[in-house]
N, C-alpha and C positions, 0 to 999 in steps of 0.2 A: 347130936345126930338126929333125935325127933324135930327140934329147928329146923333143920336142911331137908329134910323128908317133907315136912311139911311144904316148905315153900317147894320143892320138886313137883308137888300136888296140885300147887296155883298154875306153874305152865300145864297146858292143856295138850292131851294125850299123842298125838299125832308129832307137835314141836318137840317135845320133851324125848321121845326115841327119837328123833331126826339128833336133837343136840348130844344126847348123851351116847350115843352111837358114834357118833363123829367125834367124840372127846376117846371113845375105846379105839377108835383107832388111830389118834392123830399122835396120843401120848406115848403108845406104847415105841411110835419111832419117835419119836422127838428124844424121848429117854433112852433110845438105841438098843431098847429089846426086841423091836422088832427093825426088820429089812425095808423101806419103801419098797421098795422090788418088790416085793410077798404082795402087795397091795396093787399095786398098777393094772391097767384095764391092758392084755398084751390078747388079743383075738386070738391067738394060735393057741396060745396058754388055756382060755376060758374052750376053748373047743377040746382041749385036748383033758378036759376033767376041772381045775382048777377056776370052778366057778363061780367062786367067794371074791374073784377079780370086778365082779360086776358092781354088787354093792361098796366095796371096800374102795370101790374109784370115787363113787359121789360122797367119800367121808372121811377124805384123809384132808386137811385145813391146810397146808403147809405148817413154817413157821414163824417164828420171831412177831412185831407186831402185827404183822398184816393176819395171823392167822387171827388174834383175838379180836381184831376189826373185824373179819369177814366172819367167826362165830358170834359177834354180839349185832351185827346186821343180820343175821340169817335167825337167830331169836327174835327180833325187832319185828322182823316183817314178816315171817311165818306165826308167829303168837297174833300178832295181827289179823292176818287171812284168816287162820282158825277159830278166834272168835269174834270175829268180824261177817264175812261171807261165809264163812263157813261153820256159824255158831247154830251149835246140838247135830250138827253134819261130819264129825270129825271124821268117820267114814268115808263118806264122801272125799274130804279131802285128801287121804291116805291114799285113796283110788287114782285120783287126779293127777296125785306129787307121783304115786306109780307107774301110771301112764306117761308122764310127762318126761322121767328117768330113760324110758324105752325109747322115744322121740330123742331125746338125747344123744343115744348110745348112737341111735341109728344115722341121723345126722353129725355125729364129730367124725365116723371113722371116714372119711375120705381125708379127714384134717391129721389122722392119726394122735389123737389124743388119749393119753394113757391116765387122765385124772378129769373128773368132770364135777367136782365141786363147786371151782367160779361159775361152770355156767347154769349149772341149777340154782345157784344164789342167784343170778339174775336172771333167771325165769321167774323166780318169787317177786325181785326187785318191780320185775316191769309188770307181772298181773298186778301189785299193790299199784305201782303208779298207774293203769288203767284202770282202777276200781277207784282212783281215788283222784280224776284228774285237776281237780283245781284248786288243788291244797299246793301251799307253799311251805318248804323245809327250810331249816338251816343247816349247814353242813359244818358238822362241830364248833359253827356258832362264828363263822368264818364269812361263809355267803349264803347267800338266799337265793333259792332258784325253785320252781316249779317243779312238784313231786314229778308229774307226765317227762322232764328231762333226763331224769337221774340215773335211767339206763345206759342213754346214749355219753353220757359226764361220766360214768365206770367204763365206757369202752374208750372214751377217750385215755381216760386216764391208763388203762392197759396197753392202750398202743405209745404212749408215752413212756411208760416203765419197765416192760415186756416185749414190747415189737406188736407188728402188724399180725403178724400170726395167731397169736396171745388174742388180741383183739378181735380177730377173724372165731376165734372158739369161743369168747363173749358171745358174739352174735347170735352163736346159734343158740344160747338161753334167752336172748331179748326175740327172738323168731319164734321160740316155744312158747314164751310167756306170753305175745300176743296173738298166738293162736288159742291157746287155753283162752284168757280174756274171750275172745270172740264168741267161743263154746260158747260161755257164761254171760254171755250178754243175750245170744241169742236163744238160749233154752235149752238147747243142744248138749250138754255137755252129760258123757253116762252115766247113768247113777250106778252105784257100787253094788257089787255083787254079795248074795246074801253073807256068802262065808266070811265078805271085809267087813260086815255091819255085824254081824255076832262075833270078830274076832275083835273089831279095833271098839267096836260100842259110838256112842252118839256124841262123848264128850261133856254130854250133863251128868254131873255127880252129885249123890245127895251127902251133905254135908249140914251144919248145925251151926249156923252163925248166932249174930248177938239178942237176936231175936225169938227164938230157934230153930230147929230142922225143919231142912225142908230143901227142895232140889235146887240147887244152883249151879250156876256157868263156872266152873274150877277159875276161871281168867280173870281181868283188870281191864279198864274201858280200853278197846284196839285205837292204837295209833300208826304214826308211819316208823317207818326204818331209819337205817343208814344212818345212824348219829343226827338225827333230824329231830328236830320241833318244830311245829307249824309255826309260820309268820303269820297266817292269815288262816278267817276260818271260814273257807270253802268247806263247801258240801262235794260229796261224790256222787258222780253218776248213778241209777237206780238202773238193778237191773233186772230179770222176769223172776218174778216170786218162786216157780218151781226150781230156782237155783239155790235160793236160800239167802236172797237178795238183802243188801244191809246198804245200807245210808252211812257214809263214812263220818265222824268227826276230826276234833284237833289232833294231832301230832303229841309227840312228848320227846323233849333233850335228851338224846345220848348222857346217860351218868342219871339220868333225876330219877 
């Protein structure tokens, strides 16, 4: 058990309640303790008191493979943002991915969308592919395509598997993501409010490595998502320092 604490220690504060949050709620239906229904985003329901529908829609995974896919993507590329652009800012990012949840809500409902998971994973997907546009992935080692695609390659593949509609509630995460992106390029984007920065903290922990103590980044060098490793080693775009601007490196394989 100290093992497993520990390594929960290494993902960095913001990803780690994103993942373990979304395993409290994905398992308890999948094991059929709980109702999907109990969970669903239903507007009448959430106005009418039952407003644990809000969060519990960005964190139910589905099932069978596609949900372990889309939890070891959404680790990949939120561990990434966070110590990446968003390193000793976890704060900040908290704020952001909060923000970003609300833009969500408020754009699926003319779609009527009762689960908003897929498209906060591609809100993540497509801010990493803007922060990081000229890196090359591989996709489970399969093909190689340019990280800047890889959003538009998950709506394809939703309208293939799903229908057009499925792919149409994609979109509105690849619309969020590159509106956040733009924030953050452009300097724009708000910084967190005191209560998220004394609540959520900065992400730097002091810890005692081999050396010894002394403060360090809980994380591992940020790569890309999606079962991806770089083909190539593009740099990423630079963006204004008051963001907390980082210079992207290489990728890493899904599994390695």
């Amino acid at each position: 058990m100290d093992q497993i604490y520990a390594e929960l220690l290494k993902i960095p504060p913001v990803t780690r309640t994103l993942l373990l949050s979304t395993l409290g709620v994905t398992l308890p239906c999948l094991l059929h303790l709980l109702s999907p229904y109990k969970i669903l985003f239903v507007p009448e329901l959430v106005l009418g008191g039952e407003v644990w529908r809000v969060p519990t829609s960005f964190l139910y995974g589905g099932a069978g493979i596609t949900f372990l896919f889309d939890l070891m993507t959404l680790y990949r590329n939120s561990t990434a943002l966070e110590e990446g652009q968003y390193s000793g800012k976890s704060y900040d990012y908290c704020w952001h991915l909060l923000l970003a949840c609300f833009a969500l809500l408020g754009i699926n409902l003319p779609l009527s969308s009762y689960l908003h998971a897929h498209s906060l994973l591609l809100t993540l997907v497509t801010l990493l592919s803007r922060l990081t546009p000229d890196q090359t992935i591989s996709l489970m080692g399969l093909l190689q395509l340019p990280l800047k695609y890889l959003p538009y390659a998950m709506l394809g593949m939703d309208a293939v598997m799903a229908g057009p509609l499925e792919a149409g509630r994609g979109l509105t995460g690849v619309i969020v993501g590159l509106g956040w992106a733009m924030l953050l390029e452009r300097g724009t984007a708000p910084a967190a409010p005191e209560i998220v920065k004394r609540w959520v903290g900065s992400g730097i922990r002091v810890g005692v490595g081999a050396g010894g103590s002394g403060v360090v980044n809980p994380g591992r060098a940020g790569g890309a998502g999606f079962g991806a490793g770089a083909a190539g080693g593009g740099r990423g775009r630079e963006v204004p320092a008051s963001t907390g601007g980082h210079t992207w490196g290489t990728g890493r394989r899904l599994g390695d």
